[in-house]
N, C-alpha and C positions, 0 to 999 in steps of 0.2 A: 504494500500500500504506500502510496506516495505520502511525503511526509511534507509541509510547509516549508521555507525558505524566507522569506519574508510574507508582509500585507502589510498594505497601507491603511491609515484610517482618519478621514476626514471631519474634523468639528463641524459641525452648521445648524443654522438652525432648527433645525430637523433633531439633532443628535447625531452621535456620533455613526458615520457612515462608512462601510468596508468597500474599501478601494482595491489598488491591483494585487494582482497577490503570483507569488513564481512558487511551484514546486519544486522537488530535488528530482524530476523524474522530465523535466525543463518545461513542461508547461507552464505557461505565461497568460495571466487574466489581466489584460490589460484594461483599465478604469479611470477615464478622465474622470480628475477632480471638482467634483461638483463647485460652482460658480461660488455659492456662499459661502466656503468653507473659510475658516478663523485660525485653524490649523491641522497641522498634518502631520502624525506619526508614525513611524513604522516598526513594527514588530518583526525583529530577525532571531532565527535560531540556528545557530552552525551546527553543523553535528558536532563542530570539538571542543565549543565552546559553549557555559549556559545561556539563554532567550536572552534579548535585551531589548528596549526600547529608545529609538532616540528620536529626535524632532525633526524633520525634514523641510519644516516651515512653517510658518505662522506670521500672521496679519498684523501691519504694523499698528494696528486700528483696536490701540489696548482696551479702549473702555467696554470694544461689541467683544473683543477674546475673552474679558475678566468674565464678563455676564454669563457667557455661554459654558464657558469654565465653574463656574458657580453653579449652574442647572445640570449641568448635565457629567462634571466632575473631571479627572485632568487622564484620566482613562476609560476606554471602551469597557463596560463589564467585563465581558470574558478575557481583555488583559489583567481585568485586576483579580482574577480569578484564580492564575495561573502566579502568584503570588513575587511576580519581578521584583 
């Protein structure tokens, strides 16, 4: 069974939304980021190293990041799940 490699995940108003994501098996779901997004993370797991998360962008437009940040929290559930 293919195993993850990265995904992306986009704030917006909406919540937090799953973006592209690459298998170890090389499939590629590739996910333009939706228009409102505030930020943008990406969840990687190496096989030889453990998961991590790091920022890959975010809107210089801190008042709408904080609010959306505040509602809907500074990760997607199922990363805060997996206990990064």
């Amino acid at each position: 069974m293919a195993q993850i490699v990265y995904c992306d995940y986009h704030l917006t108003i909406r919540g937090w939304i799953k973006g592209t994501q690459r298998w170890d098996d090389g499939t590629l779901t590739n996910v333009n980021p939706p228009g409102d997004s505030a930020l943008t993370v990406r969840y990687t797991a190496p096989i030889n190293r453990p998961p991590y998360v790091t920022t890959q962008w975010k809107t210089d437009k801190t008042d709408k990041l904080n609010e959306l940040l505040k509602l809907y929290g500074d990760l997607p559930d199922e990363l805060k799940a997996l206990a990064l």
